[in-house]
N, CA and C atoms as a LAMMPS dump frame, in Angstrom:
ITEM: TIMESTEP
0
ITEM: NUMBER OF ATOMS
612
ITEM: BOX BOUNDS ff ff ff
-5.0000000000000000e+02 5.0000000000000000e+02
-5.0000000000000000e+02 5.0000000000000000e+02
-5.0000000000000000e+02 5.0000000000000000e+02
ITEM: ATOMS id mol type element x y z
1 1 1 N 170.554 190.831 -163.598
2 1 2 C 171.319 190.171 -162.545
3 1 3 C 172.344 189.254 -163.189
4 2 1 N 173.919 189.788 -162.563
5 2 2 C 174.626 188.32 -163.971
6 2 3 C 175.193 187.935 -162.234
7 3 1 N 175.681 186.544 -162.493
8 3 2 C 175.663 185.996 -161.103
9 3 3 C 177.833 185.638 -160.918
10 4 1 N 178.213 185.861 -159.84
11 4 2 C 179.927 185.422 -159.935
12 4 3 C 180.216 185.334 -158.623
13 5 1 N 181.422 184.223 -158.322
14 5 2 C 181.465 183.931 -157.234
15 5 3 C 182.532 184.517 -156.658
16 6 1 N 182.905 185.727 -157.055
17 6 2 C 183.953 187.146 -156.904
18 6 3 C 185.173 186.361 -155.593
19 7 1 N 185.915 186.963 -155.057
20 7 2 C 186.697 186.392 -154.202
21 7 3 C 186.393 185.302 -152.973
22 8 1 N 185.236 185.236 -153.16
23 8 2 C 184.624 184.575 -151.821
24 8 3 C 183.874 182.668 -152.159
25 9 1 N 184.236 182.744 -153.606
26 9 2 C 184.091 181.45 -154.428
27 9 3 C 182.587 181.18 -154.038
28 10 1 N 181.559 181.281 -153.608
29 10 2 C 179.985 181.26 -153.259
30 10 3 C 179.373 182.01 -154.475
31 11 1 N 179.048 181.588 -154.987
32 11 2 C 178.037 182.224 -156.021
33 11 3 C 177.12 183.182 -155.592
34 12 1 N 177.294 184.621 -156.344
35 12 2 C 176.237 185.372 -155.886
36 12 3 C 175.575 186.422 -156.96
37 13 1 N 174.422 186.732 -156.812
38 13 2 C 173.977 187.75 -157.603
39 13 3 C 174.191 189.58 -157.695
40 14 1 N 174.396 189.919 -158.706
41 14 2 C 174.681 191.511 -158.682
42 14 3 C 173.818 191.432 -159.251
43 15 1 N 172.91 192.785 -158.625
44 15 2 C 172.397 193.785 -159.915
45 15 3 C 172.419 194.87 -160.133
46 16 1 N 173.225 194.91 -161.172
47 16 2 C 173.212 196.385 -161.788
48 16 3 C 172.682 196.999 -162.954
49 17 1 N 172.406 198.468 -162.468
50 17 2 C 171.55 199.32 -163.322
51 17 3 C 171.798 199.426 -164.914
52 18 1 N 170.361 199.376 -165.368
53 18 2 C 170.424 200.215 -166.901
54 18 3 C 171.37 200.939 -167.566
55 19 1 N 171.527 201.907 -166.426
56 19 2 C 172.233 202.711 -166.378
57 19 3 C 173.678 202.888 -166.603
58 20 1 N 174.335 201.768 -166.025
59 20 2 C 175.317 201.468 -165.357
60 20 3 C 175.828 200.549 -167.224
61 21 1 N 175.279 200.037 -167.72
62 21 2 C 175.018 198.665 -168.965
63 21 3 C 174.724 199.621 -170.303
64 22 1 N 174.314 201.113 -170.381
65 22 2 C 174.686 201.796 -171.323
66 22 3 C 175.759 202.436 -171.077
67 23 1 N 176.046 203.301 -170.207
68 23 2 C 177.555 203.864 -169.709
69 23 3 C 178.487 203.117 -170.364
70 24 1 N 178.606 201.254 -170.163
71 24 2 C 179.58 200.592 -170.613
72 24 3 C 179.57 200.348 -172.38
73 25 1 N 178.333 200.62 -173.508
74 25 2 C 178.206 200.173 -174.388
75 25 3 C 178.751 201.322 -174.821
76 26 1 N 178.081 202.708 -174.56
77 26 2 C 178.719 204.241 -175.113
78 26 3 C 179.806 204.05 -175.426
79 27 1 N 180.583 203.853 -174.074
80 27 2 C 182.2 204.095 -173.825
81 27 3 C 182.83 203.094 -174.683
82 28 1 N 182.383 201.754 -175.266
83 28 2 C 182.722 200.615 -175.596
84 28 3 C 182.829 201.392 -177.023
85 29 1 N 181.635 201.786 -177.661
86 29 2 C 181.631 202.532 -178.972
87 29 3 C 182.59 203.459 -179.291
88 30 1 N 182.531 204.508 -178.951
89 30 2 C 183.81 205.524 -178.383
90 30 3 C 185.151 205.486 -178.271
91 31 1 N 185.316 204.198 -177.792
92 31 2 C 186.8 204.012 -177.924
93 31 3 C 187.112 203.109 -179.103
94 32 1 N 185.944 202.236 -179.523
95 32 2 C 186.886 201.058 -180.926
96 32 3 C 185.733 201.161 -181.769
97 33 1 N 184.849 201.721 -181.809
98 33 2 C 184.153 202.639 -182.997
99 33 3 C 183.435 201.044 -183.945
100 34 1 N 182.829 200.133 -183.459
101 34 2 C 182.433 199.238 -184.662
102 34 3 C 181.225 200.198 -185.475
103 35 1 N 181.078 199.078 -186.652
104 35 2 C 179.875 199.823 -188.185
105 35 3 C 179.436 198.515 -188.072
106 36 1 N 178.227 199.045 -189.053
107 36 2 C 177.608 198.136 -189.709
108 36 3 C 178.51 196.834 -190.346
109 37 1 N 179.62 196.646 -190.467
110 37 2 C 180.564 195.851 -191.401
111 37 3 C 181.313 195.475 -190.078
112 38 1 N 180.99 195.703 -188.841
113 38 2 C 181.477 194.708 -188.104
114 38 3 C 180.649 193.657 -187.785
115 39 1 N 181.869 192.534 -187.17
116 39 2 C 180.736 191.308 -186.432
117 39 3 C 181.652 191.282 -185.396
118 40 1 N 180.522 190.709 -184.442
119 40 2 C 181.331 190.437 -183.158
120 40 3 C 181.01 189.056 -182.925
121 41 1 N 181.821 188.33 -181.869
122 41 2 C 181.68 187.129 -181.561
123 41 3 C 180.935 186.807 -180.68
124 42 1 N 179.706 186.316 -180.275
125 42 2 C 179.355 185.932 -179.26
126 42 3 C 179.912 184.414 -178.738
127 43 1 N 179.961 184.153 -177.285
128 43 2 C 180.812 182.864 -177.089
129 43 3 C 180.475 182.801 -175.731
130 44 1 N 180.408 183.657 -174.833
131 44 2 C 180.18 184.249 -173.152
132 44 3 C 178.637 183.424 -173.096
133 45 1 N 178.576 182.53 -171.909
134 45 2 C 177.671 182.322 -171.283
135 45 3 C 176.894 183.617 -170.963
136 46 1 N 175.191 183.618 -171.121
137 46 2 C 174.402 184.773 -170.661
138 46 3 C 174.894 185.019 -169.116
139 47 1 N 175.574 183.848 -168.065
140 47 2 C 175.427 184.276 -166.452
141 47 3 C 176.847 184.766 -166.269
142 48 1 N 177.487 184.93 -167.616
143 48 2 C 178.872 185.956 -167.47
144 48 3 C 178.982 187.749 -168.082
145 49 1 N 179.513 188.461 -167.636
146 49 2 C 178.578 189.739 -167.689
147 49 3 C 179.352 189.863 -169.501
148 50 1 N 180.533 189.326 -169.717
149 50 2 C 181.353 189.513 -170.937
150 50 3 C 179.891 189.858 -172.034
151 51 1 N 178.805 188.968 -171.628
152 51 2 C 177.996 188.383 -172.443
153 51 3 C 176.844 189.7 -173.17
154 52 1 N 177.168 190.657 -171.936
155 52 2 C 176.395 192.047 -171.916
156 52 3 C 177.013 192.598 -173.026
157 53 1 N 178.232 192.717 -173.159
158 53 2 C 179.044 193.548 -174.245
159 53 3 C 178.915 192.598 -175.843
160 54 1 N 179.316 191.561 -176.004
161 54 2 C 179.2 190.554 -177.259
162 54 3 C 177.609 191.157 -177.511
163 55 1 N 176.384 191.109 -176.691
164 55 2 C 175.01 190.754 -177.191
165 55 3 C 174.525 192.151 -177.344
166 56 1 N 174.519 193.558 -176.392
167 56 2 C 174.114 194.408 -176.968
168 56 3 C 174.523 195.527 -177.645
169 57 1 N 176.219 195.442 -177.612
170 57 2 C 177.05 196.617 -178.125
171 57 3 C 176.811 196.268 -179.57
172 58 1 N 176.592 195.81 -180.305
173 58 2 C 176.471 194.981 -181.823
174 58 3 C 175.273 195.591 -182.286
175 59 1 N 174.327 195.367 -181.15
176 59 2 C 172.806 195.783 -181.694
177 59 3 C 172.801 196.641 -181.597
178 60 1 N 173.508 197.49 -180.455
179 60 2 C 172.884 199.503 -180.574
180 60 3 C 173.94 199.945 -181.789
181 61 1 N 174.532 199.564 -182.324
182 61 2 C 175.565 200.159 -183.528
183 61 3 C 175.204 199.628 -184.614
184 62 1 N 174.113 198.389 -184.613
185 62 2 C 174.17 198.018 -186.14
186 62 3 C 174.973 197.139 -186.751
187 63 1 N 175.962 196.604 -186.144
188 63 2 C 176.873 195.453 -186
189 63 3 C 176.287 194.425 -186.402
190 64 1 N 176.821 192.988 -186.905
191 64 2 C 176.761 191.902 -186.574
192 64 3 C 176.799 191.058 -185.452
193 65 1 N 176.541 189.772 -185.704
194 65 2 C 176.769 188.87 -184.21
195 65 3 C 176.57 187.518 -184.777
196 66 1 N 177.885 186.667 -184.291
197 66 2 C 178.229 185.513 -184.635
198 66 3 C 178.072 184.868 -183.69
199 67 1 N 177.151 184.242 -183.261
200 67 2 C 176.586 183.419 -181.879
201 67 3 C 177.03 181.987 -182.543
202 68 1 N 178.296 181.434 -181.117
203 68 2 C 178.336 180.213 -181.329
204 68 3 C 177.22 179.219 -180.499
205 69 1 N 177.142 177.842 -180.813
206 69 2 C 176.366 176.704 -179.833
207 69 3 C 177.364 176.535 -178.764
208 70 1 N 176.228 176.624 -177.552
209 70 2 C 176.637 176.27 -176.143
210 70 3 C 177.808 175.495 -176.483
211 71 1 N 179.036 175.627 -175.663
212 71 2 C 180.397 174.955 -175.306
213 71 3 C 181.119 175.005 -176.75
214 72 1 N 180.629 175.446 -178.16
215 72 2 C 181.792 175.645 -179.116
216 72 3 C 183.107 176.233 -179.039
217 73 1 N 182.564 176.957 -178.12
218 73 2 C 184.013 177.96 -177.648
219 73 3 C 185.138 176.952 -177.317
220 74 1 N 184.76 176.181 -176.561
221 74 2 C 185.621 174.768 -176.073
222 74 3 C 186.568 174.095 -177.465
223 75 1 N 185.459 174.166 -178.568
224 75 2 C 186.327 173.28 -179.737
225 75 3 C 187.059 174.086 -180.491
226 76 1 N 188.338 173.751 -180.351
227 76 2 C 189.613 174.989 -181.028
228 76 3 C 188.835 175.529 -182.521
229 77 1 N 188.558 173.537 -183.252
230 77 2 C 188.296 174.151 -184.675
231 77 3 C 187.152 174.578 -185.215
232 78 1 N 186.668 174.724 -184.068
233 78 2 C 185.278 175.348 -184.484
234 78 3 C 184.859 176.587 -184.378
235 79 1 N 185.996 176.856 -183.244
236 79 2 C 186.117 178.519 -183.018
237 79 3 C 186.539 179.363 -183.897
238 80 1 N 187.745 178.904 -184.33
239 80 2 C 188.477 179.186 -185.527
240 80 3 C 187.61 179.285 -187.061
241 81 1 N 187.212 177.841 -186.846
242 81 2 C 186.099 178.208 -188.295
243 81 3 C 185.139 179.215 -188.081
244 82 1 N 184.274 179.347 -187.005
245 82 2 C 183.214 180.211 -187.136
246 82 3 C 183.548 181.845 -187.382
247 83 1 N 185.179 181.818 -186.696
248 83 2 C 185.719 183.124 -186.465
249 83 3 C 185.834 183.511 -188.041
250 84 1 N 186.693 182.517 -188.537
251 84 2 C 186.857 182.88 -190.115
252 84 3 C 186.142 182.701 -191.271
253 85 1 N 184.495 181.996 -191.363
254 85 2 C 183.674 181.806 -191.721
255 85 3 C 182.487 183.125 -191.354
256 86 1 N 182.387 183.858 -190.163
257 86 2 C 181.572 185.061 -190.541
258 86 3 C 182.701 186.138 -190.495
259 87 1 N 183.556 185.717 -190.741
260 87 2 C 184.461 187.416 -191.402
261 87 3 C 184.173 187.927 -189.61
262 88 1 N 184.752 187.77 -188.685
263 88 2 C 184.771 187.964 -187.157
264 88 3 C 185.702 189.248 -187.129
265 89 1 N 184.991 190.47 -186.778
266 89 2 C 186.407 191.324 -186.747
267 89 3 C 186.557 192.093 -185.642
268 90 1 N 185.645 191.698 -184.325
269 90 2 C 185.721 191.832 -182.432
270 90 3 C 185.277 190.31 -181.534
271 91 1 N 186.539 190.239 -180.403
272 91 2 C 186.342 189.252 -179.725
273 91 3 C 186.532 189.367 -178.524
274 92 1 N 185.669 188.678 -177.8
275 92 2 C 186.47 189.083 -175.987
276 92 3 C 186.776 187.649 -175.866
277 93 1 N 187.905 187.464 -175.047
278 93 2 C 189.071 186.45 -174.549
279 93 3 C 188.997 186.756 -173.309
280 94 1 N 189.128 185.531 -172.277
281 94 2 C 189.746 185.795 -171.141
282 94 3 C 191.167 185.144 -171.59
283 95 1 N 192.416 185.718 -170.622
284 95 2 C 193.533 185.728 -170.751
285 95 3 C 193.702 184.067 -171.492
286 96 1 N 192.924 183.387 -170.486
287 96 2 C 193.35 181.812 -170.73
288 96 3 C 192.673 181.369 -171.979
289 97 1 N 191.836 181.653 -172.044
290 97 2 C 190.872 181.384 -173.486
291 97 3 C 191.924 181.906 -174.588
292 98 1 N 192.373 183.229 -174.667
293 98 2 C 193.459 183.819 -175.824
294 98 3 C 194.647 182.459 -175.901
295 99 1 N 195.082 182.381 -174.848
296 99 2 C 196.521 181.584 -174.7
297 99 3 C 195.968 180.459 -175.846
298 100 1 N 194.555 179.652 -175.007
299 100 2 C 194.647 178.182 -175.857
300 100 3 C 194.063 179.008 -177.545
301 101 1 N 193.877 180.177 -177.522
302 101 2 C 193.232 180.143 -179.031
303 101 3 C 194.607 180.129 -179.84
304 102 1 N 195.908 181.271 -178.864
305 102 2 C 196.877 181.627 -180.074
306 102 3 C 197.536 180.103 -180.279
307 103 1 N 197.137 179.273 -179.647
308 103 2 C 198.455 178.236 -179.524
309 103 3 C 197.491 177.061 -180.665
310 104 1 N 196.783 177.52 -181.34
311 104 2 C 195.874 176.737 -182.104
312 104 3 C 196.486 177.069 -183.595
313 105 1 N 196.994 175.872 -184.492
314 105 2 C 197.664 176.416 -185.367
315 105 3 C 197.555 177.057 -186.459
316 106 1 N 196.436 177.399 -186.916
317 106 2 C 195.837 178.283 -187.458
318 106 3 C 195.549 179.593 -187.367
319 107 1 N 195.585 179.796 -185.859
320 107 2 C 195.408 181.102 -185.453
321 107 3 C 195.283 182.185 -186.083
322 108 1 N 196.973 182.247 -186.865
323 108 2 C 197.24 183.678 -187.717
324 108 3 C 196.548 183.453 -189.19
325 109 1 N 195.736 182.5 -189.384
326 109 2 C 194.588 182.579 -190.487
327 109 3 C 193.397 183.604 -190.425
328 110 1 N 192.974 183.807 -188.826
329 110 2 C 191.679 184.943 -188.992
330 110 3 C 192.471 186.279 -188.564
331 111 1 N 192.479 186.684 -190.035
332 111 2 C 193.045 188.231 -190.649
333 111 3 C 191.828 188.837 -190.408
334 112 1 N 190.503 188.445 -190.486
335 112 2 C 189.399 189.589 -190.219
336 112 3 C 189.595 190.216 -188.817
337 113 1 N 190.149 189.395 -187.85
338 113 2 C 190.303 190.336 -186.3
339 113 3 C 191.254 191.574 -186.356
340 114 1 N 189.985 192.349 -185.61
341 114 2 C 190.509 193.637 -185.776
342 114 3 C 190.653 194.01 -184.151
343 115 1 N 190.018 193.756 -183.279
344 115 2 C 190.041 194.202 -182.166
345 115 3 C 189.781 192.382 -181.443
346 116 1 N 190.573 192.265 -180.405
347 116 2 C 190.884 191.454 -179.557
348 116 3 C 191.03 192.342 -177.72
349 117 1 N 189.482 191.956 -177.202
350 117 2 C 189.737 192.578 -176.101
351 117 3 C 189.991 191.355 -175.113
352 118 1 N 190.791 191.629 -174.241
353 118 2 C 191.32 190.343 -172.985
354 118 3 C 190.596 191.243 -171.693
355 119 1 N 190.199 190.372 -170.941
356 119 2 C 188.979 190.165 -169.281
357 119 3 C 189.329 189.352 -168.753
358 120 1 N 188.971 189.699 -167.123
359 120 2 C 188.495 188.636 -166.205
360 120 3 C 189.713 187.849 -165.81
361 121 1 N 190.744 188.05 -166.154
362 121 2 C 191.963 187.646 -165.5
363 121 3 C 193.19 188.353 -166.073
364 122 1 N 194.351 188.281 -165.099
365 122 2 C 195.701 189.079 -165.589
366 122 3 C 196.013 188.335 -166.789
367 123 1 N 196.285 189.693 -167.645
368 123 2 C 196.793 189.613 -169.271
369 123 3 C 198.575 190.02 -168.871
370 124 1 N 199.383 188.605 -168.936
371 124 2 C 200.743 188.515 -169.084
372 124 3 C 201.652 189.284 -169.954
373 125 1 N 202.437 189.37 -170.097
374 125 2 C 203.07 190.073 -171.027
375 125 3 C 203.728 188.932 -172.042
376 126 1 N 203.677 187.572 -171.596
377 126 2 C 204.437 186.49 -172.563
378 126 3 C 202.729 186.478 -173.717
379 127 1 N 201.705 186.688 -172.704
380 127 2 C 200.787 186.375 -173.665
381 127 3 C 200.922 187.662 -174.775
382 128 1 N 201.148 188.737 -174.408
383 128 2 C 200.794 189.788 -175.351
384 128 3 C 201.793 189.739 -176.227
385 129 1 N 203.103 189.281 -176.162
386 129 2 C 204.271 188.645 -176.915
387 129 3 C 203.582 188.107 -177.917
388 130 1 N 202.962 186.396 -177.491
389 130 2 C 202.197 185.566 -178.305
390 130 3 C 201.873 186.502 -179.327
391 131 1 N 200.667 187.272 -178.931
392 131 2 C 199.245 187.728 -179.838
393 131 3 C 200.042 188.58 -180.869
394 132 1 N 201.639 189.149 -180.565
395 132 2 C 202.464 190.162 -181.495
396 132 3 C 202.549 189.218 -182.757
397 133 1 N 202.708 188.097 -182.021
398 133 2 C 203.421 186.932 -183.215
399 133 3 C 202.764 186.333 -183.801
400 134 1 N 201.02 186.157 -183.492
401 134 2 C 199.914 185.455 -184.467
402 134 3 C 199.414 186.337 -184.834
403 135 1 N 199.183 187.142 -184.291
404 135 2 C 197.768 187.847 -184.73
405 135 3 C 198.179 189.472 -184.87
406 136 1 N 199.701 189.897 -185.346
407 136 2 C 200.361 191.105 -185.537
408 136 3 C 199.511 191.972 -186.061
409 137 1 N 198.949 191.618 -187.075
410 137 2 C 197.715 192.56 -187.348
411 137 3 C 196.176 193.219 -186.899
412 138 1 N 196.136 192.761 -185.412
413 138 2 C 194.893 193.411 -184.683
414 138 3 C 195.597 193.645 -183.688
415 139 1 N 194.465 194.318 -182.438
416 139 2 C 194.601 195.594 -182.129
417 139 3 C 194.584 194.624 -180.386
418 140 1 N 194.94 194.61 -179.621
419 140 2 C 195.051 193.798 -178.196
420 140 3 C 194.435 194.941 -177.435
421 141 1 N 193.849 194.767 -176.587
422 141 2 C 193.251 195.453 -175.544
423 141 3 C 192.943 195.033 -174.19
424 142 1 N 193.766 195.512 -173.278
425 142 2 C 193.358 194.79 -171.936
426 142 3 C 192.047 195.592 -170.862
427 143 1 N 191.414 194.735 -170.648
428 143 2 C 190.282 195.537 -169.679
429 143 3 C 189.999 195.159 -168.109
430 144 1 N 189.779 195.493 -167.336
431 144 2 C 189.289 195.264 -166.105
432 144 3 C 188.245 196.015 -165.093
433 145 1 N 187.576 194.648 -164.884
434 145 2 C 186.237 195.073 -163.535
435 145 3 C 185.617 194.101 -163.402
436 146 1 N 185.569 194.219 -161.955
437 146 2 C 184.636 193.117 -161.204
438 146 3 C 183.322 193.243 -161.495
439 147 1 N 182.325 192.058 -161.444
440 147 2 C 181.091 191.737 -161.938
441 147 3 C 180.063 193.543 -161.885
442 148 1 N 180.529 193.639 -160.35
443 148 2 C 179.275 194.442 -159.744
444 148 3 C 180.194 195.909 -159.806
445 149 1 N 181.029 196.143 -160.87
446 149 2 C 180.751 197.574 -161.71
447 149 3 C 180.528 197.771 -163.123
448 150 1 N 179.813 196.386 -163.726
449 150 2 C 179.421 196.12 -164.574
450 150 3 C 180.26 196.232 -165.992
451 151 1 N 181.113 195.288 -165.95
452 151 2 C 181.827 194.722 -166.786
453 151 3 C 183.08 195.492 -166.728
454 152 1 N 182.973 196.662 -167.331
455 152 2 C 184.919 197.329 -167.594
456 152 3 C 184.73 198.491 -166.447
457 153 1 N 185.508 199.065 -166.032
458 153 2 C 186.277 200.219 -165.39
459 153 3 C 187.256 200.52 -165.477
460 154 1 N 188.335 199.963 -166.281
461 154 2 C 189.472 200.679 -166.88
462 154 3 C 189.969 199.505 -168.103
463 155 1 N 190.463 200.311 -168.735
464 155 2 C 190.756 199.623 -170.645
465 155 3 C 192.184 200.151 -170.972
466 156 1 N 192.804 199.593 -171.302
467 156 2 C 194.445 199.933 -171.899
468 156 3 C 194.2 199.268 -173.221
469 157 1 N 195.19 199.826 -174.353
470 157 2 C 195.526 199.346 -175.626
471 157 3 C 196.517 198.879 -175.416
472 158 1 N 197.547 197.741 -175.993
473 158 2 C 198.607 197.629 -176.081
474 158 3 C 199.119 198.181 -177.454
475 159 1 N 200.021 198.954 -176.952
476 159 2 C 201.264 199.745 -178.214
477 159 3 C 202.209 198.586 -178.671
478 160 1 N 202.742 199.235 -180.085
479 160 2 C 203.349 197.929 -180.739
480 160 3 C 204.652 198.045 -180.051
481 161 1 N 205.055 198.935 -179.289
482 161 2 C 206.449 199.364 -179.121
483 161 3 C 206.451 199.162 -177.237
484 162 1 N 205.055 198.546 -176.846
485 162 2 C 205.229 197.864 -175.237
486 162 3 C 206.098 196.667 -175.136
487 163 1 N 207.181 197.13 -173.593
488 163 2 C 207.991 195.914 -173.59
489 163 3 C 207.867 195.988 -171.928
490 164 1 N 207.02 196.676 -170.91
491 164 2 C 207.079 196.491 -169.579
492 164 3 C 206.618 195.235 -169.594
493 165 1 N 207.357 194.896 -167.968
494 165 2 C 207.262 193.348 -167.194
495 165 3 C 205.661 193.213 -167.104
496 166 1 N 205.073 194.105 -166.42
497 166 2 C 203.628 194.248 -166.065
498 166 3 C 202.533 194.874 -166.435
499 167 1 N 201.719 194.429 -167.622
500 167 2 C 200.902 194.767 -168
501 167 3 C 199.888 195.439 -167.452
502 168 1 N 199.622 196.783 -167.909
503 168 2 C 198.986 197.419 -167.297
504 168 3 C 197.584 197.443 -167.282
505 169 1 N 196.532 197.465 -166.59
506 169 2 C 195.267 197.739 -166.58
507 169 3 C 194.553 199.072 -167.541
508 170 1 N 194.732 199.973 -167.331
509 170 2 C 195.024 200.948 -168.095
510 170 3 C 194.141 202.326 -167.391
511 171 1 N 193.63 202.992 -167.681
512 171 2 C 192.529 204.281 -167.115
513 171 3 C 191.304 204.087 -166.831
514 172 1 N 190.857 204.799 -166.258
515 172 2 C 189.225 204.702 -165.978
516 172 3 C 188.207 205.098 -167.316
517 173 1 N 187.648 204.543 -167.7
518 173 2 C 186.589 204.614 -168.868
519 173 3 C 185.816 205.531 -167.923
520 174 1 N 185.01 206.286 -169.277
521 174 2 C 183.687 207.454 -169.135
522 174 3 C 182.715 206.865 -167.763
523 175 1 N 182.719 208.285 -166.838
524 175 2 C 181.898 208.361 -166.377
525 175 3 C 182.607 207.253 -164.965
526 176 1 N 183.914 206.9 -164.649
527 176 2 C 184.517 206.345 -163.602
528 176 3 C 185.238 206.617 -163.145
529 177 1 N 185.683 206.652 -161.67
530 177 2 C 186.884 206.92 -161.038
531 177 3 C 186.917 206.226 -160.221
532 178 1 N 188.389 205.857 -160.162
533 178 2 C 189.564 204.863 -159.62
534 178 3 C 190.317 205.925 -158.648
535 179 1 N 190.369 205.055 -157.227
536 179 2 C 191.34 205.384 -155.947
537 179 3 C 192.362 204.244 -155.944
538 180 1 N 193.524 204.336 -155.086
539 180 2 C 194.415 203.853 -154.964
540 180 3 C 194.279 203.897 -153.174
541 181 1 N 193.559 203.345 -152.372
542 181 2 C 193.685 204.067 -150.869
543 181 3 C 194.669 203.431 -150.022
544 182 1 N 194.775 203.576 -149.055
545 182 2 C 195.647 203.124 -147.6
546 182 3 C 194.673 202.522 -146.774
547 183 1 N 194.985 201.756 -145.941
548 183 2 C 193.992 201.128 -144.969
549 183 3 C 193.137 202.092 -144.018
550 184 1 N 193.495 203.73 -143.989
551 184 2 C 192.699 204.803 -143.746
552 184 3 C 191.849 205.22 -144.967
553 185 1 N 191.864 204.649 -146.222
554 185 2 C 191.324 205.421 -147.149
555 185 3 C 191.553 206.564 -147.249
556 186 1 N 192.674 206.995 -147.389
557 186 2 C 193.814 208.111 -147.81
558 186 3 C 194.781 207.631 -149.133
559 187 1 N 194.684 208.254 -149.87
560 187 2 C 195.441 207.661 -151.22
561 187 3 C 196.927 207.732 -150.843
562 188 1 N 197.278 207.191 -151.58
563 188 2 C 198.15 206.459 -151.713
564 188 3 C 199.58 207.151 -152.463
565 189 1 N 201.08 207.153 -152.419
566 189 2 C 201.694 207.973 -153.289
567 189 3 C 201.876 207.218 -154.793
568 190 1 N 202.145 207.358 -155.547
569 190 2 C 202.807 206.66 -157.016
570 190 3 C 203.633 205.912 -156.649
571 191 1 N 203.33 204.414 -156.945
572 191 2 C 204.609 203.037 -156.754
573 191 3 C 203.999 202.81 -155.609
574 192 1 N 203.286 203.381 -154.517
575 192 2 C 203.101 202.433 -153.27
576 192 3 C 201.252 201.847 -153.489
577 193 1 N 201.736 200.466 -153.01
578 193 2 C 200.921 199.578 -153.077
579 193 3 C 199.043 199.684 -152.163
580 194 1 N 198.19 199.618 -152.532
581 194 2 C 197.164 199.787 -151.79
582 194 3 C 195.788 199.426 -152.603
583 195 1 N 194.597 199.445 -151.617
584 195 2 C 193.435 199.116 -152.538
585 195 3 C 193.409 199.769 -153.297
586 196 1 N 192.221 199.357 -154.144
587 196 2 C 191.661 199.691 -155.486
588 196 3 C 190.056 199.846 -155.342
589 197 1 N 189.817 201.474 -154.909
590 197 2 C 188.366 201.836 -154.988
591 197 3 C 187.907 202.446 -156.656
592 198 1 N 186.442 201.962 -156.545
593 198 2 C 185.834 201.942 -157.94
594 198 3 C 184.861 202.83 -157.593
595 199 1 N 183.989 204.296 -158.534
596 199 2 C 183.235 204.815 -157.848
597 199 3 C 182.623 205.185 -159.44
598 200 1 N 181.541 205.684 -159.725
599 200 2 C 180.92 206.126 -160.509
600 200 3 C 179.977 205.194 -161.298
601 201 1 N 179.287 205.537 -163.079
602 201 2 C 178.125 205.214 -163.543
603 201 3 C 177.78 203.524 -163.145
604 202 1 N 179.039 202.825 -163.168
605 202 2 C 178.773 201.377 -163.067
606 202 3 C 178.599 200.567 -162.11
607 203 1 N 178.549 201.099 -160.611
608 203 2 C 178.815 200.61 -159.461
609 203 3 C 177.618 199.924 -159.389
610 204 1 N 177.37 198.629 -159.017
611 204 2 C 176.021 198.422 -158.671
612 204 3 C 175.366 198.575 -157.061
């Protein structure tokens, strides 16, 4: 059960399946491939689902895991040190968390990041600018999904040669599909605006 207070600001519980929490680790593997010679960062509160991906994608691959103390994440230089002190070479960011990390002046010191995935809020395009200019040498990745389809449902890379206004969300990861509907739940054409239905392994 990871708990979020999704559009309705009330705190509430999801639970989602086993099922649903390997689907996301597979697909997680699959697309950015960590080894044994990776580490990942842990930093995500356990009642945030981010926390599912940092704690068990590491262990089913054999990975590392750099668990900071409650609220370190908060202290720029401690983040920074721990990042560059276990050789850190995967991190999840929410958009705002990236902003205050790149703007930390050290930033472009942890050369071990190799993969930088951004969650849980719109990833700007001034920010992905930023991350060109500190951190040119890893890999940006934007992801999105609400609590209760258990963490990602669609993942984009950013290319070195992206210059659109609006950062894209990107495709549906293994084992998901994405609608675009009309207020009939009739899809929608290309460019016109409408919900966003989520259907497959992760739904809770």
């Amino acid at each position: 059960v990871i708990y979020t207070s999704g559009s309705t600001g009330m705190p509430k519980g999801v639970m989602v399946e086993h099922g649903g929490i390997v689907n996301e680790l597979i697909w997680s593997q699959k697309t950015y491939m960590l080894d044994s010679h990776d580490v990942m960062l842990q930093k995500s509160s356990f009642n945030f689902d981010a926390s599912v991906s940092e704690l068990f994608w590491p262990i089913l691959v054999g990975s590392k895991i750099a668990m900071l103390s409650p609220g370190e994440h908060r202290d720029h230089d401690s983040l920074l040190e721990s990042i560059r002190n276990n050789s850190v070479t995967c991190a999840l960011f929410s958009p705002s968390e990236l902003y205050v990390f790149l703007e930390a002046s050290s930033a472009e010191k942890c050369q071990t990041l190799a993969h930088v995935i951004a969650g849980g809020e719109e990833l700007s395009f001034s920010l992905v600018q930023r991350f060109r200019d500190r951190l040119a040498h890893a890999a940006l990745h934007n992801s999105y999904g609400p609590t209760e389809t258990t963490v990602d449902v669609t993942a984009w890379t950013c290319s070195n040669d992206f210059d659109g206004y609006l950062v894209p969300i990107g495709k549906p990861i293994a084992n998901t599909r994405i609608y675009i509907l009309d207020v009939h739940q009739q899809p929608v054409p290309i460019g016109v605006a409408g919900e966003l239905y989520i259907g497959g392994a992760g739904v809770a």
